[in-house]
C-alpha positions in Angstrom: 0.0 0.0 0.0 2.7 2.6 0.9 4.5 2.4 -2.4 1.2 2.8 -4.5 0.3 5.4 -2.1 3.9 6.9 -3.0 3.3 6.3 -6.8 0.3 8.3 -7.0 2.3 11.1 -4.9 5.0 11.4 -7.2 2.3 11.0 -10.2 0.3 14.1 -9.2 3.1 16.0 -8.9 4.7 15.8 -11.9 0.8 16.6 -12.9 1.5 19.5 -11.8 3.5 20.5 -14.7 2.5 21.3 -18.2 3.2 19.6 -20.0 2.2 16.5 -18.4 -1.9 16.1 -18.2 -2.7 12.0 -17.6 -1.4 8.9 -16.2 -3.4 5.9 -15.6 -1.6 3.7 -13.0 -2.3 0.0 -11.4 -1.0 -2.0 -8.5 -1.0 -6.3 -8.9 -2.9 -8.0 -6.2 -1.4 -11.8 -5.4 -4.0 -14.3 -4.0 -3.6 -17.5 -2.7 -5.7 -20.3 -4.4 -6.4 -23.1 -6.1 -6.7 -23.0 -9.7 -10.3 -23.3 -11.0 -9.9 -22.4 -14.9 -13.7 -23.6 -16.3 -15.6 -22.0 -13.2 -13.6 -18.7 -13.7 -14.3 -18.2 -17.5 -18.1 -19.5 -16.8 -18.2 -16.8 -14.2 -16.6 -14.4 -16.2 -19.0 -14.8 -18.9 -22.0 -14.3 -16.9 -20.6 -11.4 -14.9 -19.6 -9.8 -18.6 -22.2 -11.2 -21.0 -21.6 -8.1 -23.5 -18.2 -8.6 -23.2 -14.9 -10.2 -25.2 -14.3 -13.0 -22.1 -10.9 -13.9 -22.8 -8.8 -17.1 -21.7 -4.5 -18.0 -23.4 -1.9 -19.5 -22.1 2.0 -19.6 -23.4 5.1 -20.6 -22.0 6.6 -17.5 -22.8 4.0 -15.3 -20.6 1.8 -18.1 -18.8 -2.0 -18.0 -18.6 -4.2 -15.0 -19.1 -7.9 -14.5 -18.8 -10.2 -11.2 -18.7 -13.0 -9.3 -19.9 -13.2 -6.3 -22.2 -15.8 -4.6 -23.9 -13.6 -2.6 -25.6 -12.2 -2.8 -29.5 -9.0 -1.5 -30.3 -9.5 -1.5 -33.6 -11.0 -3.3 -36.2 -11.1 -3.1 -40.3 -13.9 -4.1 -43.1 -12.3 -4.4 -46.4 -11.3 -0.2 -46.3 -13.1 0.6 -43.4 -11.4 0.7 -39.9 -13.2 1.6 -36.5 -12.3 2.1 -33.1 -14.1 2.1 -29.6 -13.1 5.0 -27.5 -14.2 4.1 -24.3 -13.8 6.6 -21.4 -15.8 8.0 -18.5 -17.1 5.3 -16.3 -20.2 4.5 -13.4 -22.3 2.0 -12.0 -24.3 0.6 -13.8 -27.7 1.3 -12.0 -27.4 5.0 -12.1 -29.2 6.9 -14.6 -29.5 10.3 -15.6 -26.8 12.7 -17.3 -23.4 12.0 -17.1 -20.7 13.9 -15.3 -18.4 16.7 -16.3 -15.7 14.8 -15.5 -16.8 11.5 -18.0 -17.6 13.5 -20.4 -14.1 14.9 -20.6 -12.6 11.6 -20.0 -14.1 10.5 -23.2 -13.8 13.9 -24.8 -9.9 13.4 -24.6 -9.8 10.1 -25.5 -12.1 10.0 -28.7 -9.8 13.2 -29.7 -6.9 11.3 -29.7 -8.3 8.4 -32.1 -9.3 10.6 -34.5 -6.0 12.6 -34.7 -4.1 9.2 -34.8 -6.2 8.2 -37.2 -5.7 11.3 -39.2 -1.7 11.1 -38.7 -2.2 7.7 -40.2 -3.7 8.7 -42.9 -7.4 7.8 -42.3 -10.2 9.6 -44.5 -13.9 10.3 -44.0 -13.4 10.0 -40.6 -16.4 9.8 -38.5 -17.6 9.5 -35.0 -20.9 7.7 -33.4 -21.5 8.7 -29.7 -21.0 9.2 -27.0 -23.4 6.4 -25.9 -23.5 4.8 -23.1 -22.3 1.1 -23.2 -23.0 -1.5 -20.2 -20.0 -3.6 -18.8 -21.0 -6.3 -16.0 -21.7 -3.9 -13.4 -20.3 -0.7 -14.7 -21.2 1.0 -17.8 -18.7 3.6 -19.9 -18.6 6.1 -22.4 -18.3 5.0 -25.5 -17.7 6.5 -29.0 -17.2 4.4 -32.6 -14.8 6.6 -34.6 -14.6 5.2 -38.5 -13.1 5.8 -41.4 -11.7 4.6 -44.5 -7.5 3.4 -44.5 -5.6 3.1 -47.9 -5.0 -0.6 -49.3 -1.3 0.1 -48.8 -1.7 0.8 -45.2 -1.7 -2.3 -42.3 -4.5 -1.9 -39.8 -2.2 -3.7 -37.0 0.5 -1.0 -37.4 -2.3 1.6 -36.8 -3.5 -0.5 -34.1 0.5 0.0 -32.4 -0.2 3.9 -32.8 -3.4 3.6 -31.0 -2.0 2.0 -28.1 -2.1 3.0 -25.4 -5.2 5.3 -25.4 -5.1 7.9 -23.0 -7.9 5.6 -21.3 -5.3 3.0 -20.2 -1.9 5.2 -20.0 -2.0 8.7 -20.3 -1.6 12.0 -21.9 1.0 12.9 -23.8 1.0 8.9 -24.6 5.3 8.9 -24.5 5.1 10.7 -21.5 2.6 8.8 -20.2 4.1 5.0 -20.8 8.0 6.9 -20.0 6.4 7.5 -16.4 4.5 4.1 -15.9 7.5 1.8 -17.0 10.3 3.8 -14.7 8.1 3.7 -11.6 4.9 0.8 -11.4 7.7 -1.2 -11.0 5.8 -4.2 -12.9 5.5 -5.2 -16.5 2.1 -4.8 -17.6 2.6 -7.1 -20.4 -0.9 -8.3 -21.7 -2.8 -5.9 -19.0 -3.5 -2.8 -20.9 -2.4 -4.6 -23.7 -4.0 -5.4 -27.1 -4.9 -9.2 -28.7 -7.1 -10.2 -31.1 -7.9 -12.2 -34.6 -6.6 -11.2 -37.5 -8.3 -12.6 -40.5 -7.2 -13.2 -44.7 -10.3 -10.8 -46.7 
């Protein structure tokens, strides 16, 4: 507890200067138990039934397993789209969202489209904010579209995306510079982006 308390101290205060607006830290949590793969995922998937429930294992970086209702990124022939998900509550309120939310995903949904625009995207569009239900939270979220140039790769635009200021931070260098020197922990697949990647 002390040295996450001391992380966020340090983090605020170099929040304090300019240049230098957003960092999204964690902590790990070890727990003692006995392994219960198939219960875990079932209970995953019925806590998260909107969600991308999630299970791999490797040698190189052992067994994984979450839920996400969040797309990185995904591409239709010319058409690419990300989720820009920001700004989150409990899923039983109602009503308008905060000022603070709707910032959150102001920032974030700004930062897709002007990667997508250093990439090279056109017509680019946006659809939202909506609000989008997560077990027993619910976010922002905003689809921003557009159309990428058969010469372009959708997973190297997917590497410019990541990390959105959602998961690390604003200026994104910045952001990740501060996070590897002091969480003390590689994030690895936390934060991180898989998915399926498909011959058209």
């Amino acid at each position: 507890k002390s040295a996450h308390v001391k992380l966020v101290t340090d983090a605020v205060a170099e929040l304090h200067k300019s240049d230098f607006s957003k960092v999204v830290l964690s902590r790990t949590k070890r727990v003692a138990c006995k392994l219960e793969i198939a219960g875990w995922l079932g209970a995953l998937a019925d806590a998260y039934p909107q969600n991308c429930v999630f299970l791999f294992s490797t040698k190189a970086n052992g067994m994984w397993m979450g839920a996400t209702p969040e797309v990185l990124l995904q591409k239709h022939q010319n058409t690419v789209a990300a989720n820009s998900l920001a700004g989150t509550r409990l899923a039983t309120k109602s009503g308008n969202w905060g000022a603070k939310e709707l910032e959150e995903q102001a920032i974030v949904t700004k930062s897709i489209i002007e990667t997508f625009a250093d990439f090279g995207v056109e017509n680019i569009k946006t659809d939202g904010p909506k609000t989008k239900t997560s077990g027993p939270v619910a976010h922002l979220f905003t689809e921003v579209s557009g159309q990428i140039a058969a010469n372009k790769n959708a997973i190297d635009l997917a590497k410019k995306l990541h990390p959105t200021p959602a998961v690390g931070g604003l200026p994104q260098g910045r952001a990740i510079t501060f996070i590897r020197e002091r969480e003390n922990y590689n994030r690895q697949f936390y934060t991180g982006f898989f998915g399926v990647e498909e011959n058209e």
